[in-house]
N, C-alpha and C positions, 0 to 999 in steps of 0.2 A: 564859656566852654560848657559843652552839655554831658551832661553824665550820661553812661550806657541805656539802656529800657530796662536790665538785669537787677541796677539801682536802684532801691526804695529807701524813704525814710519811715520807720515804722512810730507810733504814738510814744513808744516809751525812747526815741532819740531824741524826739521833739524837746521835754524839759533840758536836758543839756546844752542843746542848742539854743534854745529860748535866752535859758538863764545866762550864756557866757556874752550871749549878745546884748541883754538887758545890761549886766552889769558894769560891761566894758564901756557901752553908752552914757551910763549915768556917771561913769568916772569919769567921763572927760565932757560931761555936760550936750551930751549929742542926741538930740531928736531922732528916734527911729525912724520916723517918715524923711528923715534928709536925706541929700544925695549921699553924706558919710555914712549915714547909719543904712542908707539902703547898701552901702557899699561893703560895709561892713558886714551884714546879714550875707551877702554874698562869700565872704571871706570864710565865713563861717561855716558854711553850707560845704564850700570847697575843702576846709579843714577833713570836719567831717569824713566825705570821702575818700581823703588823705589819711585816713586811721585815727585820729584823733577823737577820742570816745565819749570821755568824761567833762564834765562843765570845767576841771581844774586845767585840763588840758587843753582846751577850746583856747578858755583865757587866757594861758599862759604863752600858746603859738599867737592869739593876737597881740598879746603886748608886746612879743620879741618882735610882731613885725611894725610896731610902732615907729621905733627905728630905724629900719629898713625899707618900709612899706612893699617890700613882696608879698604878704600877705595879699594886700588889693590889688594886685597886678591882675588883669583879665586876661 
């Protein structure tokens, strides 16, 4: 799914995003460069857009879609 041309990520989203993605991967032992963790980087990105703002909130929507896996629904 592509976001509008309206959408930017500015430098100061970036650690947020960084960080929920780093940390969620080292919890469950997952290489950034895999297809989960490319997958998950994408989850992340779509949060994001979704309003989700802070690292605690990033983390918190990926681990409820642990579960569920809606989170990585494309």
């Amino acid at each position: 799914m592509s976001q509008p041309a309206t959408s930017c990520v500015v430098f100061d989203d970036v650690e947020p995003l960084s960080g929920a993605l780093m940390s969620w991967c080292a919890e469950r032992s997952i290489r950034l460069r895999s297809q989960e963790g490319v997958s998950a980087a994408s989850a992340v990105i779509n949060l994001f857009f979704a309003g989700y703002r802070t690292q605690d909130e990033l983390l918190g929507a990926l681990c409820a879609g642990d579960d569920s896996e809606m989170v990585f629904a494309s």
